[in-house]
C-alpha positions as a Markdown table, in Angstrom:
| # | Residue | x | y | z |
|---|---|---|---|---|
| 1 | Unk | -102.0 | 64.6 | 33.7 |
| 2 | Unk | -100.8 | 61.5 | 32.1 |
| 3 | Unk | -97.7 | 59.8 | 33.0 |
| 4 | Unk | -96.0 | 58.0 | 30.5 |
| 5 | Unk | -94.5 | 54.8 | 32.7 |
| 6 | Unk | -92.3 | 53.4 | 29.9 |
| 7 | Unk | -94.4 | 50.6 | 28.9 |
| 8 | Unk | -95.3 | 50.5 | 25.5 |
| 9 | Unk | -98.9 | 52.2 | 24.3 |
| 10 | Unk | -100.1 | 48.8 | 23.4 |
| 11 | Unk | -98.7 | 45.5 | 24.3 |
| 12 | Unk | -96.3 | 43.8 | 21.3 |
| 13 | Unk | -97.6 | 41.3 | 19.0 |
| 14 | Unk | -97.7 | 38.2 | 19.8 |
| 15 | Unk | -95.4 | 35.5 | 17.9 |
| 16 | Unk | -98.4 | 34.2 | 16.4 |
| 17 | Unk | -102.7 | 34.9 | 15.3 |
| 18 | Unk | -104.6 | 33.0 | 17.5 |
| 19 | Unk | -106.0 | 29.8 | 16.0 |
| 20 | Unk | -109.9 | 30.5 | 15.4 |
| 21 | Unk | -111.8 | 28.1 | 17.4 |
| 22 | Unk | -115.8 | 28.1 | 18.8 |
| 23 | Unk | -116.2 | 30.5 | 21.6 |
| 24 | Unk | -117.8 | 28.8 | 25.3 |
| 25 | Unk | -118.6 | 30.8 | 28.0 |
| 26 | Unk | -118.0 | 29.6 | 31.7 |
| 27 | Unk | -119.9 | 32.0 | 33.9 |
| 28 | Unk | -118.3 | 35.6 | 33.3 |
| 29 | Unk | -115.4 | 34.1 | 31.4 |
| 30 | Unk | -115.2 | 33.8 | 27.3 |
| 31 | Unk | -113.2 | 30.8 | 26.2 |
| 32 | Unk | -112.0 | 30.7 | 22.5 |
| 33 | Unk | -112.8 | 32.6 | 20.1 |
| 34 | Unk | -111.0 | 36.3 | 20.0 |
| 35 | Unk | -111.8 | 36.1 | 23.9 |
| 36 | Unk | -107.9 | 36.3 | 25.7 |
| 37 | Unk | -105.7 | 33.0 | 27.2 |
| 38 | Unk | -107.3 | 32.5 | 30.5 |
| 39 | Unk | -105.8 | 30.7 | 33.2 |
| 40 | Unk | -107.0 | 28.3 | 35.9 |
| 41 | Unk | -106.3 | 26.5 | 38.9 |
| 42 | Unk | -107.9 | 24.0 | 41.1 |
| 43 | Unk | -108.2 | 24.2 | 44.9 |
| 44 | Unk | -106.4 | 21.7 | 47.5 |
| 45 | Unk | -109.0 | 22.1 | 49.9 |
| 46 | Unk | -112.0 | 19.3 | 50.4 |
| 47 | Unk | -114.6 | 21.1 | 48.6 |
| 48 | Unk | -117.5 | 20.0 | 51.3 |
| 49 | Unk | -115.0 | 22.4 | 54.0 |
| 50 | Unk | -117.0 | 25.6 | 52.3 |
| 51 | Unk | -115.3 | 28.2 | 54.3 |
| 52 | Unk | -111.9 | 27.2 | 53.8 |
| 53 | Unk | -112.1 | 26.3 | 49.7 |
| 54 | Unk | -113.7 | 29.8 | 49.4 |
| 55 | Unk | -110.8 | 31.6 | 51.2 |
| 56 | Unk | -108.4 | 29.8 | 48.7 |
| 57 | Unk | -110.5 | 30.7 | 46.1 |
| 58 | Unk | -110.2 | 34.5 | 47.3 |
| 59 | Unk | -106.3 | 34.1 | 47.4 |
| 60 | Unk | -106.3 | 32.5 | 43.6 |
| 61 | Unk | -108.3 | 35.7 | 42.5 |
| 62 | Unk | -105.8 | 38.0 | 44.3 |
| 63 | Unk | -102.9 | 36.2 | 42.1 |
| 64 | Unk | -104.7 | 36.5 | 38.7 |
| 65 | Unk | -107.0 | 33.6 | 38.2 |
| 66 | Unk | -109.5 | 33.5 | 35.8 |
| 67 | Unk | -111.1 | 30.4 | 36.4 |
| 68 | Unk | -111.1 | 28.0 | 39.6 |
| 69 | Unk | -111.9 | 24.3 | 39.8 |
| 70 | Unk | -113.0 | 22.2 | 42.4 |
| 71 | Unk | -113.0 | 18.5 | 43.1 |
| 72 | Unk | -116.7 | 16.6 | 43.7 |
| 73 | Unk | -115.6 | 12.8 | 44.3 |
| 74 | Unk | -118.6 | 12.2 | 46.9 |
| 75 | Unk | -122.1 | 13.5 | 47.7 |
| 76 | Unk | -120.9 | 15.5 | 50.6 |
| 77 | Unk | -118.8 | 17.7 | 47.9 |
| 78 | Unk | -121.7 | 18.2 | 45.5 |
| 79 | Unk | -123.8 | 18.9 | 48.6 |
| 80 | Unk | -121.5 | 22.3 | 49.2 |
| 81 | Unk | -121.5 | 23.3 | 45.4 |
| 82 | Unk | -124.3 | 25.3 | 45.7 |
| 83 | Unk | -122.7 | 27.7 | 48.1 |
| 84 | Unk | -119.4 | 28.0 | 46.8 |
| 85 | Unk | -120.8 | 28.4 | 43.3 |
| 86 | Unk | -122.9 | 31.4 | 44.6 |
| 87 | Unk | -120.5 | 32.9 | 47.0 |
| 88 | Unk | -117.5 | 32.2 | 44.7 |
| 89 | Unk | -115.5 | 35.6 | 42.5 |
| 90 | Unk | -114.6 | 33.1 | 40.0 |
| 91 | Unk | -116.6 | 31.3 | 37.8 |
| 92 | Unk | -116.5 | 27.3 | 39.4 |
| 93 | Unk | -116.0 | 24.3 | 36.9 |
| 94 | Unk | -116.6 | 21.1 | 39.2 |
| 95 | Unk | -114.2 | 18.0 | 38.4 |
| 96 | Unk | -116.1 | 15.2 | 38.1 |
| 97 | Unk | -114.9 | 11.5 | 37.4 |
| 98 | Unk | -116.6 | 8.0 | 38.2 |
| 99 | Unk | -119.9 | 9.1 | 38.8 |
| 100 | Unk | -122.8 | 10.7 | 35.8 |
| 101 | Unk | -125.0 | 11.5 | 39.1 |
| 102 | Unk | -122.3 | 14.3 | 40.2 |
| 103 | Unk | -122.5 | 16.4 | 36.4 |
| 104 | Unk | -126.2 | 16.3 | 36.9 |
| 105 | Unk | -125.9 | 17.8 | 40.5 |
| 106 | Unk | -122.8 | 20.1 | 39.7 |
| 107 | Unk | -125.4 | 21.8 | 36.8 |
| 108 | Unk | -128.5 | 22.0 | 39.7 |
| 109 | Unk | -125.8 | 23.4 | 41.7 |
| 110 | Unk | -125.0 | 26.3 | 39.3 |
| 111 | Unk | -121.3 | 25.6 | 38.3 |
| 112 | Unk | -120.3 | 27.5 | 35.1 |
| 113 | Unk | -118.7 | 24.3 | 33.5 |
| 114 | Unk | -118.2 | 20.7 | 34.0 |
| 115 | Unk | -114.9 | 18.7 | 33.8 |
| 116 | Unk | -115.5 | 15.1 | 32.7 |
| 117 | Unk | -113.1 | 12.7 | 32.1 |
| 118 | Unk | -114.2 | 10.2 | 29.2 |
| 119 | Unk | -111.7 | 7.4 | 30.6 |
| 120 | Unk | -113.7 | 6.9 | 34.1 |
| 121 | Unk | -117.1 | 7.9 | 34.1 |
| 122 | Unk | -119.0 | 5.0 | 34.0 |
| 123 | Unk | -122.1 | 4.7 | 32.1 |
| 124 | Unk | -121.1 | 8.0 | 30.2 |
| 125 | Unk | -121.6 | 7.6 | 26.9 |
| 126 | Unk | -125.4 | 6.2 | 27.2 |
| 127 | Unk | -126.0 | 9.5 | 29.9 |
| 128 | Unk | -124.8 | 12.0 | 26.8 |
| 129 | Unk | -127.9 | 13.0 | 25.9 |
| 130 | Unk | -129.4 | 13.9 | 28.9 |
| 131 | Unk | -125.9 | 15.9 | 30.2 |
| 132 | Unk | -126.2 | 18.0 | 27.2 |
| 133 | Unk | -130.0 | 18.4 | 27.1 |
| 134 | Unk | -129.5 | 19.1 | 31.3 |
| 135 | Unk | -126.3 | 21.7 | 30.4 |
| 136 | Unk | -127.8 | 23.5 | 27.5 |
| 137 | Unk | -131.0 | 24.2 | 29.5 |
| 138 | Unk | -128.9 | 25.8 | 32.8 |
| 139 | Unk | -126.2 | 27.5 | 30.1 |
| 140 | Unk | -123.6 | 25.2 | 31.4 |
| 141 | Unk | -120.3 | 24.4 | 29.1 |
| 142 | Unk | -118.3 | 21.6 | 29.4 |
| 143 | Unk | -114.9 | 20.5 | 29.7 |
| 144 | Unk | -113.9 | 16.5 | 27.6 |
| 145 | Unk | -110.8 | 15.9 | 29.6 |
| 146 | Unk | -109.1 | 13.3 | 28.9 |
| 147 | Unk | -105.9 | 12.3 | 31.0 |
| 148 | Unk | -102.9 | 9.8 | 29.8 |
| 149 | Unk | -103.7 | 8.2 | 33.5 |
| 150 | Unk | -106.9 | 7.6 | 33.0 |
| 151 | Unk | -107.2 | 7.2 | 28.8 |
| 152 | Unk | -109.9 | 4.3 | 28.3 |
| 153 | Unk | -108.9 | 0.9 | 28.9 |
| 154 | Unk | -110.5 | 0.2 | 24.9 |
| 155 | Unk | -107.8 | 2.8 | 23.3 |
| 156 | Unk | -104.6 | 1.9 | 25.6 |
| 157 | Unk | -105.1 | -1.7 | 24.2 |
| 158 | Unk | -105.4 | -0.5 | 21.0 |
| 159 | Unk | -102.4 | 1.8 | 21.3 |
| 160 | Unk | -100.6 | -0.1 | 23.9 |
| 161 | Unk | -99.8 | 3.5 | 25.8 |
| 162 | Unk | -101.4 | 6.6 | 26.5 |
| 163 | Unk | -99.9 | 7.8 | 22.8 |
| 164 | Unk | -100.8 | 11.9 | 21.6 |
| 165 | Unk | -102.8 | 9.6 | 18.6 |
| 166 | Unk | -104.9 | 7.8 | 21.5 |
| 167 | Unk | -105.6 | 11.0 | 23.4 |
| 168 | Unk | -106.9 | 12.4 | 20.5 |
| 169 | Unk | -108.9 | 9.8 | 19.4 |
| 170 | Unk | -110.6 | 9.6 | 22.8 |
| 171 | Unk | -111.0 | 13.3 | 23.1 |
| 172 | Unk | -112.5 | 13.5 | 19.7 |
| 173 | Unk | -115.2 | 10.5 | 19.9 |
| 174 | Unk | -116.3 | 11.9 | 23.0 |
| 175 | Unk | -116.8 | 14.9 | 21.2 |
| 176 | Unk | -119.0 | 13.4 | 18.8 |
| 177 | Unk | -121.2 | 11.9 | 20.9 |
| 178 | Unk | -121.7 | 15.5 | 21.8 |
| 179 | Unk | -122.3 | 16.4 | 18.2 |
| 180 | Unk | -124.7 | 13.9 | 17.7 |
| 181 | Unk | -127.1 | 15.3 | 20.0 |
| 182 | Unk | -126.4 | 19.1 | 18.7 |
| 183 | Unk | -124.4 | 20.2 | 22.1 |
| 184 | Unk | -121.1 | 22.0 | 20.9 |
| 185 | Unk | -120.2 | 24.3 | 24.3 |
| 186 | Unk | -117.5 | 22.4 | 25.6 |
| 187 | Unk | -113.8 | 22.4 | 25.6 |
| 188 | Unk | -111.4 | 19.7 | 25.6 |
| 189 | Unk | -108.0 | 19.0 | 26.9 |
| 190 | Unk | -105.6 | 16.6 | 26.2 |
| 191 | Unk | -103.0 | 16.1 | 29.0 |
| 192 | Unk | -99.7 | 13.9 | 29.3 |
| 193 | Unk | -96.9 | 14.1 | 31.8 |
| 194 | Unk | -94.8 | 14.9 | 28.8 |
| 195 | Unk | -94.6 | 17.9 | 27.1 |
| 196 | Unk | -93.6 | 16.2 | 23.9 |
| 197 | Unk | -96.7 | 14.2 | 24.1 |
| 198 | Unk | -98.5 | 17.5 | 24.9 |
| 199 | Unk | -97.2 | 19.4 | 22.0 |
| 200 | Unk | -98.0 | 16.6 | 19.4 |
| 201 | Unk | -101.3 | 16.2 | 20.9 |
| 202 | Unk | -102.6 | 19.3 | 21.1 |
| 203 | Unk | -101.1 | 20.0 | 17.5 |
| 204 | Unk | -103.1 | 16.6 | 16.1 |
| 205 | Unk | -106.1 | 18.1 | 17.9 |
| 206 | Unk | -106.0 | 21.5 | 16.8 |
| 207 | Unk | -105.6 | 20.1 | 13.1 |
| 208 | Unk | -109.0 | 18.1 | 13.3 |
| 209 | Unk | -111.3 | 20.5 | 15.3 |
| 210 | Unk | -112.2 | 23.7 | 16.3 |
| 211 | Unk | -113.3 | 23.6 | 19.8 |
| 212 | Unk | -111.2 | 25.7 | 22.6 |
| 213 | Unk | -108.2 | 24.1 | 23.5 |
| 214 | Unk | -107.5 | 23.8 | 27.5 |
| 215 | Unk | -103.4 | 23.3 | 27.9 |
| 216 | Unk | -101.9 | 21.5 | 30.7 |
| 217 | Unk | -99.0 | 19.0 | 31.2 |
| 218 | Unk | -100.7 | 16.8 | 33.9 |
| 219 | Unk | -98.6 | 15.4 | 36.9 |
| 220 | Unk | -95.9 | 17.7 | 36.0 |
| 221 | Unk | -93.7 | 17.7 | 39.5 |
| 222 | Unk | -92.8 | 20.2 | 42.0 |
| 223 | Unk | -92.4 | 23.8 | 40.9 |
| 224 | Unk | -88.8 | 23.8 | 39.5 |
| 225 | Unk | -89.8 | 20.8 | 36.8 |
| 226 | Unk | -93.3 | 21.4 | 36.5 |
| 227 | Unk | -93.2 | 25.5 | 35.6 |
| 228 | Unk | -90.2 | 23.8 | 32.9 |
| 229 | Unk | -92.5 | 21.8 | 31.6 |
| 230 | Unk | -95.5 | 23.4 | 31.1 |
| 231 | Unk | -93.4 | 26.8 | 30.0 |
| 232 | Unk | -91.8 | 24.1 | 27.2 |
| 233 | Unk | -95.2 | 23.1 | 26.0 |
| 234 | Unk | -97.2 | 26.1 | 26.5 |
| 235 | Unk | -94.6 | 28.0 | 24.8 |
| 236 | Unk | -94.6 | 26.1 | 21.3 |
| 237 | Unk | -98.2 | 25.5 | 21.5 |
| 238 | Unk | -99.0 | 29.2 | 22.3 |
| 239 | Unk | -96.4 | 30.7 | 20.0 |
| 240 | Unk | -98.2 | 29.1 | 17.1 |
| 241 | Unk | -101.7 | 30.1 | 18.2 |
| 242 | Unk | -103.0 | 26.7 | 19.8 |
| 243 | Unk | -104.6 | 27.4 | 23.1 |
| 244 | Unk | -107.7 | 29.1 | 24.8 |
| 245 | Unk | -107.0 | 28.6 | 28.7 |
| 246 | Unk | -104.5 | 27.2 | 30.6 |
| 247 | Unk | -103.3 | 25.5 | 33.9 |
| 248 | Unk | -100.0 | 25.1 | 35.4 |
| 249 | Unk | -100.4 | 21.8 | 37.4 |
| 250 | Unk | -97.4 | 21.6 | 39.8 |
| 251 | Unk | -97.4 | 19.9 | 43.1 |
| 252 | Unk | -97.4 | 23.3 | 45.2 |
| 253 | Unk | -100.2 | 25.5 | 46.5 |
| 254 | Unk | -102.3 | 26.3 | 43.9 |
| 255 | Unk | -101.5 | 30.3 | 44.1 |
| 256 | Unk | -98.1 | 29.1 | 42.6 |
| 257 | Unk | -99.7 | 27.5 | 39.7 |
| 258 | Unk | -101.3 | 30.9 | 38.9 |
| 259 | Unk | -98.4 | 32.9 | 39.1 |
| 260 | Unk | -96.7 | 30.9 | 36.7 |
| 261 | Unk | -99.3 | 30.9 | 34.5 |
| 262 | Unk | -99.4 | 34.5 | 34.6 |
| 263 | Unk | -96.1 | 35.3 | 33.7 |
| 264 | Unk | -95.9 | 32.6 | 30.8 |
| 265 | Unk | -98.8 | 34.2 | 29.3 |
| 266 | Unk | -96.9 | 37.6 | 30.4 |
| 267 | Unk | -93.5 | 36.5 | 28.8 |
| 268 | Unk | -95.6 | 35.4 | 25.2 |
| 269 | Unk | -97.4 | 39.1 | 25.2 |
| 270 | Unk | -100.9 | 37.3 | 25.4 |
| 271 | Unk | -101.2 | 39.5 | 29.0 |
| 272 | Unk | -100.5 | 42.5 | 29.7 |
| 273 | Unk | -97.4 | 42.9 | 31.8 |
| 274 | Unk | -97.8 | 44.3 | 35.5 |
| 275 | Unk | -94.7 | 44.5 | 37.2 |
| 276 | Unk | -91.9 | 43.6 | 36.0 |
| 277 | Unk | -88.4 | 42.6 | 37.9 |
| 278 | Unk | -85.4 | 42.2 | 35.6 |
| 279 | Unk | -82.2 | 41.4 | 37.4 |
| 280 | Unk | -78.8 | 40.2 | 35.8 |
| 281 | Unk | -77.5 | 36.6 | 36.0 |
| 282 | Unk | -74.6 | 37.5 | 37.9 |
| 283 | Unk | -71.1 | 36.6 | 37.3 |
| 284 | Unk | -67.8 | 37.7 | 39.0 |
| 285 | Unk | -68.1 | 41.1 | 38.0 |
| 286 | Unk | -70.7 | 41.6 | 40.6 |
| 287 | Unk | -70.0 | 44.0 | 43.4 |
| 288 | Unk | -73.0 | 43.4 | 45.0 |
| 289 | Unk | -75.5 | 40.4 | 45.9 |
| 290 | Unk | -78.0 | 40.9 | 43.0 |
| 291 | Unk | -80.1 | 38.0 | 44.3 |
| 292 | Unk | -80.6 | 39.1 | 47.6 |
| 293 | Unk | -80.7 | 42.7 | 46.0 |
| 294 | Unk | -83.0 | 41.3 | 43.3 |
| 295 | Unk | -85.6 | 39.3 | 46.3 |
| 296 | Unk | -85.7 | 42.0 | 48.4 |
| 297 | Unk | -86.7 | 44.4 | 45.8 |
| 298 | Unk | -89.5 | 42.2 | 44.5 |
| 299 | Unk | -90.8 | 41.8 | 48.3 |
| 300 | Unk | -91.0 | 45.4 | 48.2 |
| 301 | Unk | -92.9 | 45.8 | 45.6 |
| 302 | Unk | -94.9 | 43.3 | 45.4 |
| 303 | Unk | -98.2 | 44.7 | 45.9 |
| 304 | Unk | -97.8 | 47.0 | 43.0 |
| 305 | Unk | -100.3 | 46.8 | 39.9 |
| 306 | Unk | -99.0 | 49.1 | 37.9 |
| 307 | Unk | -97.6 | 48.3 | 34.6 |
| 308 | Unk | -93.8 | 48.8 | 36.0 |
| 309 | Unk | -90.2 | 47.2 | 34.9 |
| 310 | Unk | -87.9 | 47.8 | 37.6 |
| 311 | Unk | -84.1 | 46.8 | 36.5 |
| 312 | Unk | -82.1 | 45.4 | 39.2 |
| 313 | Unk | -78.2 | 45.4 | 38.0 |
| 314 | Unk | -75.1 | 44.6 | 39.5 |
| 315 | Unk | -72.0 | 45.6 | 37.5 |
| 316 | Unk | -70.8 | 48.6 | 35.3 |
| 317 | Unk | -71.1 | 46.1 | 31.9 |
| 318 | Unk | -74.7 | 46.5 | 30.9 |
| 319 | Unk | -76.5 | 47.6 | 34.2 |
| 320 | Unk | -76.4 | 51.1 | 33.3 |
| 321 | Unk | -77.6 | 50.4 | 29.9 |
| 322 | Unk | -80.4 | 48.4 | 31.4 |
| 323 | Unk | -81.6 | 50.2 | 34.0 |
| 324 | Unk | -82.2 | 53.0 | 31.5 |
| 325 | Unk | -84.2 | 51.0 | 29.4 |
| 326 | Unk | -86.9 | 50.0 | 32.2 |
| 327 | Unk | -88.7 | 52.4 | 34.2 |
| 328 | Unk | -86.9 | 52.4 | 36.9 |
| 329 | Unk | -83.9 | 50.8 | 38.0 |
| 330 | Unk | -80.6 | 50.9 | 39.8 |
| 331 | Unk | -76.7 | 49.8 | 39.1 |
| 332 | Unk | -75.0 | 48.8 | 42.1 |
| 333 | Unk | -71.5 | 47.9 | 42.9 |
| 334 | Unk | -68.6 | 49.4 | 45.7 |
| 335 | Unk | -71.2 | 49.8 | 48.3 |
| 336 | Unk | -73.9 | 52.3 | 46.5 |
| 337 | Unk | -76.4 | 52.4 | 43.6 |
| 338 | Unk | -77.3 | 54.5 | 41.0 |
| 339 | Unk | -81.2 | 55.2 | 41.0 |
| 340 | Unk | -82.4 | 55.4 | 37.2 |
| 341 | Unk | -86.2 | 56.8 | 36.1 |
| 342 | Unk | -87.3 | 56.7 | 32.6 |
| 343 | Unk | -83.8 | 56.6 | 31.8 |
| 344 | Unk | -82.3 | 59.3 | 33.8 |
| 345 | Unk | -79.7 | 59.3 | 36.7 |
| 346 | Unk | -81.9 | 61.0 | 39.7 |
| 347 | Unk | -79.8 | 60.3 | 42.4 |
| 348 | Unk | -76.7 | 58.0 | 43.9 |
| 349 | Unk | -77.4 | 56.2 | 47.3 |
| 350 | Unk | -75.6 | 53.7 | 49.7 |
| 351 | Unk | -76.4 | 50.4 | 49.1 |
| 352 | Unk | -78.1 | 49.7 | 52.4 |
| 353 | Unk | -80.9 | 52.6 | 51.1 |
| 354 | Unk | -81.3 | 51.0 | 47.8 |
| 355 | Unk | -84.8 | 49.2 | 48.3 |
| 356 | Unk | -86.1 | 52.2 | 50.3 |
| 357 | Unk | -85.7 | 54.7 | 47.7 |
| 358 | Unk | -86.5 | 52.2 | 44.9 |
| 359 | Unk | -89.7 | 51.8 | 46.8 |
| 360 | Unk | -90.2 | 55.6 | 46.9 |
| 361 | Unk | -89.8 | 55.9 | 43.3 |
| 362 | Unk | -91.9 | 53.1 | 42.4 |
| 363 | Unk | -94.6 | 55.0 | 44.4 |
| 364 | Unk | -94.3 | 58.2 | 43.2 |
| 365 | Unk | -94.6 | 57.2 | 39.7 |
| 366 | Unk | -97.7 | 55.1 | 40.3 |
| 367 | Unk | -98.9 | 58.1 | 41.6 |
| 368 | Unk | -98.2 | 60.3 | 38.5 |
| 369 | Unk | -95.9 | 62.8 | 40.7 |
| 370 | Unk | -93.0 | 61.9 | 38.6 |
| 371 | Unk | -90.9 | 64.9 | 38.6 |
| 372 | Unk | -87.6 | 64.4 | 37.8 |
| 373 | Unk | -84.7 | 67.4 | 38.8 |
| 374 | Unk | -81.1 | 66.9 | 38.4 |
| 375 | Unk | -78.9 | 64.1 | 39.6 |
| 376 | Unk | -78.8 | 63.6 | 43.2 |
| 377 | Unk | -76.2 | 61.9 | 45.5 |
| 378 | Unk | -76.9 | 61.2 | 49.2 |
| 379 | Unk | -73.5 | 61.1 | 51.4 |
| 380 | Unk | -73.4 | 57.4 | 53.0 |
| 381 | Unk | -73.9 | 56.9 | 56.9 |
């Protein structure tokens, strides 16, 4: 039997079509193309410490990472590739700047992509040949990334700062050199510290090529300014189709970075929605702590996988009315709560047994044993 949670048959639209760019592959992952957002993440770890850059790896997959990249700024790093490529559940892109030597090994290695950053590899543009010739062979992709803090010293003089117009122009010559030797799989990325920048850029870039589109707003801060940030520009871009995979870069363990790039791509309908916490804003017609309320109930269910929206209200204004438009949900206020499922009243408990029964409910209906009888109230300790 089949348990209708709520949730919509399909996801909604999204606010836009998705540009149509050129499709890459890195390992298992399709980027561009009609293939869906993916998002990434980089591990903090030293990459040559195998054991403990695999175990982040693990945690980023747990959170919903699609793509991990690593860091390869000296032999011993692009020494331990091979392993972590092999033993890794995500498809690796190694980050290389400085030195050509490291793309060569990182594609010996078996990484599904490359990173390089036009502004700082030295020698590069004589080496493009052989990097495509050497990537095309192993089935490698690439990623051109340029970075405002590392644009080449040729274009900042020209534009006197790291301007959307000179990101693009370095992104874009790069890619010719590419397109001279008949090597198209690679991405590019664009990246500023500020979102304005970002959007321009990535609009200017869109507008002049077709090649996947990796977002980010680089050195973007701790969580609090960096998920504003990158929600900003990801948010405009993706709304009006621009963008193939993304990163949240914030100054936090990497895990964080994922979640938030989950539940932007959650928020523009570009992923489906797992679970789902809405809880009010509070105001003085609270008769309960919805933000303790509202943390403890997320702790609870935190585990769940199931496409679930769990309402968390505190006041007889529009709780009820939201709790019976998600799943499941409760209205508290003057010491109790009133447990909604699929719109219906099932029971009235104290307020101390709130995240135990909204825990029990959650549970059942992941379990399709949702079987709802008339309204119940349990008498307070």
């Amino acid at each position: 039997m089949t348990i209708d949670l709520g949730m919509p048959m399909s996801p909604p639209k999204p606010l836009a079509l998705r540009r149509s760019t050129r499709q890459v592959r890195v390992g298992k992952v399709l980027v561009g193309g009609n293939a869906p957002v993916s998002v990434q993440s980089m591990t903090t770890t030293k990459t040559h410490d195998v054991d403990s850059t695999l175990r982040q790896i693990a945690e980023l997959t747990a959170a919903g990472c699609d793509i991990v990249r690593v860091a390869v700024p000296n032999q011993e790093d692009a020494d331990a590739l091979a392993e972590i490529a092999r033993k890794s559940p995500l498809p690796v892109i190694a980050d290389i700047h400085f030195q050509p030597k490291y793309v060569f090994a990182a594609i010996d290695a078996g990484c599904a992509a490359v990173r390089v950053n036009p502004g700082n590899i030295r020698a590069f543009d004589n080496q493009v040949a052989q990097i495509a010739k050497a990537a095309a062979d192993a089935g490698v992709s690439l990623r051109i990334g340029v970075n405002a803090g590392s644009l080449d010293k040729r274009l900042y003089d020209k534009y006197g700062a790291p301007t959307a117009e000179a990101l693009v122009e370095s992104a874009l010559w790069e890619a010719s050199l590419f397109e001279e030797v008949g090597f198209f799989d690679f991405k590019i990325s664009v990246k500023h510290h500020d979102p304005v920048v970002v959007v321009r850029a990535y609009e200017m870039l869109s507008s002049q090529c077709d090649y996947p589109l990796h977002l980010g707003v680089t050195e973007a801060g701790l969580p609090l300014q960096g998920i504003v940030k990158s929600s900003v520009a990801f948010g405009i871009l993706l709304a009006n189709g621009i963008g193939d995979t993304i990163r949240v870069s914030l100054s936090a363990p990497p895990v964080e970075e994922v979640k938030a790039g989950v539940k932007i791509l959650e928020s523009l309908n570009l992923r489906e929605k797992q679970l789902e916490i809405i809880s009010c804003p509070t105001c003085g017609r609270c008769q309960v702590d919805v933000y303790s309320l509202a943390e403890e109930v997320t702790q609870a269910l935190s585990g769940f996988k199931n496409p679930l929206r769990v309402a968390v209200m505190g006041c007889i204004v529009n709780g009820p009315g939201e709790a019976r438009e998600a799943d499941l949900g409760v209205a508290a206020g003057n010491g109790k709560g009133q447990i909604f499922v699929h719109g219906d009243v099932i029971k009235t408990v104290p307020e101390s047994q709130i995240v135990a029964e909204l825990l029990a409910e959650a549970t059942r209906l992941a379990a399709g044993q949702d079987e709802v009888g008339p309204p119940e109230v349990i008498a307070g300790r």
